[in-house]
N, C-alpha and C positions, 0 to 999 in steps of 0.2 A: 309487704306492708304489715304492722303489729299495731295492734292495741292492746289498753292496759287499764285491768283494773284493781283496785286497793281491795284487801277485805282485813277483816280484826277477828284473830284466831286466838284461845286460849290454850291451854296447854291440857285441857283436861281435868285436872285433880285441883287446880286453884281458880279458881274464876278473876282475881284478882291480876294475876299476870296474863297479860295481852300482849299479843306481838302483832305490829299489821305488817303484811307479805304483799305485792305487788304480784299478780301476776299478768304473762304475758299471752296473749292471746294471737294466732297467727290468721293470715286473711286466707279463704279456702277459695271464695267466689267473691266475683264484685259485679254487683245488680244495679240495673237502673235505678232505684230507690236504694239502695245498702249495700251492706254484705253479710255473708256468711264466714263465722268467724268459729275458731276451735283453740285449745289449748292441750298440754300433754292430760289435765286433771277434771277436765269437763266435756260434756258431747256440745257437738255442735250447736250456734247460734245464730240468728239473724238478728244485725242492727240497722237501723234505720240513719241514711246518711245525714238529716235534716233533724233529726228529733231532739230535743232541749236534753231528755233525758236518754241517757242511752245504758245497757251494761257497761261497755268497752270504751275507750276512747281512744285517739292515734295520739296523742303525746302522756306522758307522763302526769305534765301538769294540770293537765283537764282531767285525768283521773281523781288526781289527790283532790281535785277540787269537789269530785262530784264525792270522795267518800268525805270529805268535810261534812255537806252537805246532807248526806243521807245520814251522818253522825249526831249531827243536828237536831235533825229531827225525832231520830231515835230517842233522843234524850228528851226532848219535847213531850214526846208520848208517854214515856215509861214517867214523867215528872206528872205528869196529868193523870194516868192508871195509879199511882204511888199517891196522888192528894186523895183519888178518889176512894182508894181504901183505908185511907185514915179515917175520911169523915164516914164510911161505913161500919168500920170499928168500933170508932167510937160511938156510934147511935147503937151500935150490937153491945157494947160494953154498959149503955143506959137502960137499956131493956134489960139484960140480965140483973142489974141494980134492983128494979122492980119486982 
């Protein structure tokens, strides 16, 4: 059995080129509740067979779906931290007016 999950790597020296990689993760144990799962580039993990949210998934397409998803949000947050240091800014840029 394999699972799979997306991640979004840069290349280092440009933050602007992104590549997202798939990787593949192999099943080690299968537990009444999960499994224990590994890959050639991480140590061992346990997933929960039942959980909404999981690392790993067993197809592909509930992978891409869950890194949509955690992409999402990502952007959500960093939009909400990005508003929030504008209006600090700017109150830091009216005090130094003073």
């Amino acid at each position: 059995m394999e699972f799979y999950r997306y991640y979004d790597v840069s290349n280092g020296e440009d933050i602007i080129i992104t590549n997202i990689i798939l990787v593949k993760f192999y099943l080690i144990k299968k537990t009444p509740k999960g499994y224990w799962i590994n890959s050639k580039f991480q140590k061992k993990r346990w997933i929960s067979k039942t959980a909404k949210k999981r690392y790993a998934y067993p197809t592909k397409e509930e992978a891409l779906n869950n890194f949509i998803k955690r992409k999402e949000r990502q952007k959500s947050i960093l939009f909400y931290q990005l508003e929030q240091a504008k209006q600090v800014l700017s109150q830091a840029k009216r005090l130094n007016e003073n």
